[in-house]
N, C-alpha and C positions, 0 to 999 in steps of 0.2 A: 707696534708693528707699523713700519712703512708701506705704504700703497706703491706698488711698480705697474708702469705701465705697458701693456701691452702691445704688439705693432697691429693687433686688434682693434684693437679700440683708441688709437691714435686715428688709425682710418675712420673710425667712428664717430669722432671727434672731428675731426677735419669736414664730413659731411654732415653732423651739425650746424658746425660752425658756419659752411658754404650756405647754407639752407636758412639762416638764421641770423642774416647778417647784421641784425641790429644787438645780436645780444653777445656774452661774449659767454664763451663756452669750455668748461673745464673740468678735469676730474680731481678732484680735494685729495691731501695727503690719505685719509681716512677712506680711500673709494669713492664715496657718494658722487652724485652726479652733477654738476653746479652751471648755473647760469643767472648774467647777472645782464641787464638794459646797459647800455651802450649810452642812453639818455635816461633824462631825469623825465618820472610820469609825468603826464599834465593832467590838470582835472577834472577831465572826461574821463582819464585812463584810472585815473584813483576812485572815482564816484564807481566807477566798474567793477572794482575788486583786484586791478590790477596789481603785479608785484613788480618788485624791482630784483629780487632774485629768486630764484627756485635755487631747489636741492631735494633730491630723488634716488633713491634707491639703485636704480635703472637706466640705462640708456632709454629704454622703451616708454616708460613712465615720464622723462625730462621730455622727450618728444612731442609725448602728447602734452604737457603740461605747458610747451613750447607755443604749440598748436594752437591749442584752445587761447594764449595770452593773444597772439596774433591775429585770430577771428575777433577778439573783440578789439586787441588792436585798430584793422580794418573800419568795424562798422562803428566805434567812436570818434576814431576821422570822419565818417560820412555824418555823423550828427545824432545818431543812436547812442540811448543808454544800453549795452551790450554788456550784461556779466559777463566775468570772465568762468562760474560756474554756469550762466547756461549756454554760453560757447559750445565748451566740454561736452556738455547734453546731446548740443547738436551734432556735434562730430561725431558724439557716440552712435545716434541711431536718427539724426538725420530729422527730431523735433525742431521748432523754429524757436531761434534765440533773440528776435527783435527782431521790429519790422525789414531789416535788411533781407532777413532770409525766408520773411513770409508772414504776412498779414499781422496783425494787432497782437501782439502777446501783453498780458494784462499786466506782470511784474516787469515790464521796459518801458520805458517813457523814452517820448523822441525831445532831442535837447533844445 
């Protein structure tokens, strides 16, 4: 079975894609959700847990999976070791994922 697209989720896509503009964003013949870095990681961004592509079940799921890459995106620019699980953490309910978002966390080291 071929995946068809929706004029749903083309718009969905589209603001992904605007939202997101380092990665690039698509729905696989198979449905799933796909997004892959626009650039190649660097070694902050790999020592992080970072990916080069997701694939998700979900529009809602890539999002956040989106999300969370980009927070630690962010604070491994600034010079934080930032997982990209405890990113996620922090989106989820707002814990600190490295000294960027709030004093000493014991599993982050500043680079």
């Amino acid at each position: 079975m071929v995946y068809a697209q929706t004029e749903r989720e083309a718009a969905e896509l589209a603001e992904l894609r605007e939202e997101y503009p380092a990665w690039n964003v698509w729905r696989a013949s198979g449905g799933a959700w796909m997004a892959s870095r626009r650039a190649d990681l660097n070694l902050r961004q790999t020592r992080a847990g970072c990916s080069p592509t997701l694939m998700e079940d979900t529009r809602r799921r890539l999002r956040r999976q989106l999300e969370a890459e980009s927070t630690a995106d962010r604070h491994t620019a600034d010079g934080y070791l930032c997982s990209v699980d405890a990113a996620w953490w922090h989106l989820l309910d707002g814990r600190a994922c490295c000294a960027a978002t709030g004093g000493a966390v014991e599993a982050v080291e500043r680079l």
